[in-house]
C-alpha positions in Angstrom: 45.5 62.5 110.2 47.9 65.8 109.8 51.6 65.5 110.2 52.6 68.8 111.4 56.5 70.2 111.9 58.0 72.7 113.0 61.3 74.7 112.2 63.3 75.6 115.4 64.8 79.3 114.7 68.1 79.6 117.1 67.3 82.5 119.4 70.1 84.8 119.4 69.9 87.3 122.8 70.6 90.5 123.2 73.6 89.6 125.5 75.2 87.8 122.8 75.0 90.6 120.0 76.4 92.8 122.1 79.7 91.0 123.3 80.1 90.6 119.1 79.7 94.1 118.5 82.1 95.0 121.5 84.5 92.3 120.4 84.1 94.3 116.6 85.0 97.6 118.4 88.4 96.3 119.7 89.5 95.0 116.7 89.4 98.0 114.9 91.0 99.7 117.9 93.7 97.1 117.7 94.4 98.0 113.8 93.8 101.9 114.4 96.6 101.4 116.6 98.4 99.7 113.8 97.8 102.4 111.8 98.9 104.9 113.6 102.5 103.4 114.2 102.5 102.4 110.3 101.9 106.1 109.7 103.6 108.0 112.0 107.2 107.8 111.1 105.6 109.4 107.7 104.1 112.5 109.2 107.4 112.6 111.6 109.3 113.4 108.6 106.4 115.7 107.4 106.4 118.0 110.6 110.1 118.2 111.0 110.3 118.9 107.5 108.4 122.2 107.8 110.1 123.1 110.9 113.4 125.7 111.1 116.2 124.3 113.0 115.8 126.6 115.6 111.8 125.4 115.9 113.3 121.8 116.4 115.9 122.5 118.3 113.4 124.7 120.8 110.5 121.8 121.3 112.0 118.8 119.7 111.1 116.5 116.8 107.7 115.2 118.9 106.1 118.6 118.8 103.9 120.2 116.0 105.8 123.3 113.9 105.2 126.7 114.9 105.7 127.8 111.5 105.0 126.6 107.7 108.7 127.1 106.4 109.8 125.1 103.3 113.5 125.8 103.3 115.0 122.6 104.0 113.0 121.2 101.3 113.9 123.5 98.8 117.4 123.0 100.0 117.5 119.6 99.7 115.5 120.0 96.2 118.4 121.9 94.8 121.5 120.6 96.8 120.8 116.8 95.2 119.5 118.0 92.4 116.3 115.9 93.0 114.5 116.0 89.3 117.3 114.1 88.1 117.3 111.9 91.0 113.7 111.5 90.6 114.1 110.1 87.4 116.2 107.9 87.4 115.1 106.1 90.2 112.0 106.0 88.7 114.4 105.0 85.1 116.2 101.9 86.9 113.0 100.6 89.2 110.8 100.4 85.5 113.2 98.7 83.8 114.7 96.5 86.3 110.9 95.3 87.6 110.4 94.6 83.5 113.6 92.5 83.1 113.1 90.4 86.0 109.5 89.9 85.2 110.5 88.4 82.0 113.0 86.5 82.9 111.6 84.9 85.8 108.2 84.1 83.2 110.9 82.5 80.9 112.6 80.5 83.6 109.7 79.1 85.8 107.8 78.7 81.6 111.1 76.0 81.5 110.5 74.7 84.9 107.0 74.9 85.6 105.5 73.8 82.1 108.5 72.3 80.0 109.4 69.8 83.2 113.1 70.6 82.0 115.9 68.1 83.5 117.2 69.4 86.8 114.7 71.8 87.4 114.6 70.5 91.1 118.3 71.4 91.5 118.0 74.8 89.4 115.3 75.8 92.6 117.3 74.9 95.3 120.4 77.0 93.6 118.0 79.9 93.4 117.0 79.4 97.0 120.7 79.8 97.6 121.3 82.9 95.5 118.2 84.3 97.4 119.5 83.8 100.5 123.0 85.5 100.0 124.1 88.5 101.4 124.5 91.5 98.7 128.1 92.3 100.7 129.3 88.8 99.2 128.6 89.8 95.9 129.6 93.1 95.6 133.3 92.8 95.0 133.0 90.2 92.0 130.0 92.3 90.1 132.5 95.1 90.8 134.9 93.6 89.0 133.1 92.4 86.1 131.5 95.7 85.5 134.9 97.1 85.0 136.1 94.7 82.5 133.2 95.3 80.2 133.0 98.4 80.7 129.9 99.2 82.5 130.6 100.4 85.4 129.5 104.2 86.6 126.1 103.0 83.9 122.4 103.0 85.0 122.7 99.6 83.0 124.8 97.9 84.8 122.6 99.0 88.4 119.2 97.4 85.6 121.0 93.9 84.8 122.3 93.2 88.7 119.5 94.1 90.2 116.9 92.3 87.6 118.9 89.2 87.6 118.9 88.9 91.8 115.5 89.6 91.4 114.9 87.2 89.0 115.6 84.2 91.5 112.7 84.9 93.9 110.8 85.7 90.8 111.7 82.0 89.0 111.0 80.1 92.2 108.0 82.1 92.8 106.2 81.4 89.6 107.7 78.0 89.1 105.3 76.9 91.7 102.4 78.6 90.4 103.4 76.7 86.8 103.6 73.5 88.4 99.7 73.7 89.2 99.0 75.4 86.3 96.1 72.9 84.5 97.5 70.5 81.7 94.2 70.4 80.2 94.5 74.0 78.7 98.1 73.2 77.1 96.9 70.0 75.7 94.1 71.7 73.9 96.3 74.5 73.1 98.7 72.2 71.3 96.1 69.8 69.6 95.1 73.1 68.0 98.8 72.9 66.7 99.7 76.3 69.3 103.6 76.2 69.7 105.3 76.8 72.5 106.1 80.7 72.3 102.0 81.0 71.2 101.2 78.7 74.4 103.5 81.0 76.4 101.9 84.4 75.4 98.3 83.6 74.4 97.4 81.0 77.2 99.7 81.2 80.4 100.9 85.0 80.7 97.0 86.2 80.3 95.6 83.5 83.0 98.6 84.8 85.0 98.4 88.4 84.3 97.4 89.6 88.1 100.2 87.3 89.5 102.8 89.1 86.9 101.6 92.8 87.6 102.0 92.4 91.3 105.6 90.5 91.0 106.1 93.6 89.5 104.8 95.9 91.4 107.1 94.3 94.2 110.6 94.4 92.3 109.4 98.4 91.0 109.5 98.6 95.3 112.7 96.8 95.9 114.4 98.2 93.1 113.3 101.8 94.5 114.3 101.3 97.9 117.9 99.4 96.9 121.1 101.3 98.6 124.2 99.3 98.6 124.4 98.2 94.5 123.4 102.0 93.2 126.1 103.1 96.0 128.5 101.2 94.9 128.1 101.4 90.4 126.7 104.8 90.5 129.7 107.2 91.7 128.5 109.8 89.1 126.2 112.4 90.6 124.1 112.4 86.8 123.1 108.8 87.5 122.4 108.3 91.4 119.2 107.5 92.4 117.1 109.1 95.4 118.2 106.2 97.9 121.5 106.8 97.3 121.5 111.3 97.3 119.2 110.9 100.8 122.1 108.5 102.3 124.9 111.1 101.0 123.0 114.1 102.5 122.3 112.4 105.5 126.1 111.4 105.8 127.3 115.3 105.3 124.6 117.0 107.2 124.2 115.0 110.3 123.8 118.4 112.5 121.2 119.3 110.4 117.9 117.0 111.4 115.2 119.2 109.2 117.5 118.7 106.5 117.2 114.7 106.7 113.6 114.7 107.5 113.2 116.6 103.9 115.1 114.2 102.5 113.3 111.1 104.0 109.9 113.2 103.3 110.8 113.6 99.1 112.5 110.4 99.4 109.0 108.1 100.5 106.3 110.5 99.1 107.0 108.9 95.7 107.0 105.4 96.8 103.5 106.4 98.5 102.0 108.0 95.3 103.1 104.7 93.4 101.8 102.2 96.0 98.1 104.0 96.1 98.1 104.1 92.1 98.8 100.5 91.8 96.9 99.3 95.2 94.4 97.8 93.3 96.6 95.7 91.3 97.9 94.4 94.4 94.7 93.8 96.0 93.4 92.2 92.9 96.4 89.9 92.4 96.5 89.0 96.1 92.6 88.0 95.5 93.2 86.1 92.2 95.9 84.0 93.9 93.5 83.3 96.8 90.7 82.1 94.7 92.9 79.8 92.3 
């Protein structure tokens, strides 16, 4: 006597495959869409930065430009002198991004690892400092960069900025410390590892992807910040680009092809940055994900 069995194979109709292939098609019409809007303040800037004021002012900022001219952009170039702009935005973003990624490593290494005394309370009081406006603290770093003499300093722009930074980055890595497994330290300090060794030879290479895209992030912030290099940078040697698009745009409001130049020079950096280091973020993102 045989025992025989069969394996039933769902059946999957033709009907079926094609409402999932349709449904596929209107997704990625939904996120061409996206796109489009995500990219079309950029080439807004692009066209009208081309343009002569008398092309815009004939068929408007919507419509492609009649001519190739590059005179607003070499205006702009030379008027802010943008080189020097260019640098040391690029100057203040580096070393801000590497000061608050160091400090916040230190801080959540204390809070996240050495369980330190009140390391509940320091959070919340980060939260806090997160959560206040920049207009609030203005006045008071003002006045402090004054007294010590920093004020009118790249430096001074590097240390505010890196320490706000630093509280997003301390809560931010804190939690990712708290989780971090206790089984590694232990054998790390039965193997007599102190805690500076455990610090760089253990946590900072397991956490490696999570640092490079906190960086990435305060490079971004940093580049994009307005109010603070307004305010500590009155020299016209030390402003950044945020700050010389924001004057230009202020003195030559009648002048649109002039401020789409400036918003044009002013992004394609931040671009040119973001598609060199989108890996890093993608890979950080994914590292997070899987741990």
């Amino acid at each position: 006597m045989t025992a025989t069995s069969s394996l039933s194979v769902p059946v999957v109709s033709a009907d079926h495959r094609q409402r999932k292939g349709f449904g596929r098609w209107v997704v990625l019409a939904i996120l061409l869409v996206f796109l489009a809007g995500t990219l079309f303040p950029f080439f807004l800037a692009a066209f009208n930065a081309i343009k002569t004021p008398s092309d815009y002012a004939a068929n408007g900022p919507l419509a492609f430009p009649k001519t190739f001219d590059l005179t607003a952009l070499k205006n702009f170039w030379n008027t802010v002198n943008f080189p020097r702009k260019l640098f040391n935005s690029v100057l203040i973003s580096g070393c801000t991004a590497i000061l608050a990624v160091v400090l916040s490593l230190l801080n959540a290494y204390a809070i996240g690892i050495g369980r330190v005394r009140g390391g509940q309370a320091l959070l919340v009081i980060l939260l806090i400092a997160i959560m206040a406006p920049q207009e609030a603290l203005v006045y008071p770093l003002y006045y402090m960069a004054k007294q010590v003499g920093l004020f009118d300093s790249m430096l001074s722009v590097i240390l505010i900025i890196g320490v706000l930074h630093t509280a997003f980055g301390t809560y931010l890595l804190s939690s990712v410390m708290a989780t971090f497994p206790r089984e590694i330290i232990e054998a790390a300090q039965i193997d007599n590892a102190s805690r500076w060794q455990i610090l760089w030879m253990v946590i900072v290479p397991v956490m490696r992807p999570t640092l490079a895209v906190l960086a990435t992030f305060f490079f971004i912030w940093t580049w994009n910040e307005f109010l603070i290099p307004l305010v500590f940078l009155v020299s016209n040697n030390n402003q950044t680009v945020s700050v010389a698009m924001g004057v230009l745009s202020g003195a030559n409001t009648q002048e649109p092809t002039a401020i789409a130049a400036a918003s044009l020079l002013g992004i394609t950096p931040t671009v040119i940055f973001f598609l060199i280091f989108q890996r890093t973020l993608t890979r950080g993102v994914a590292v997070g994900a899987v741990k």
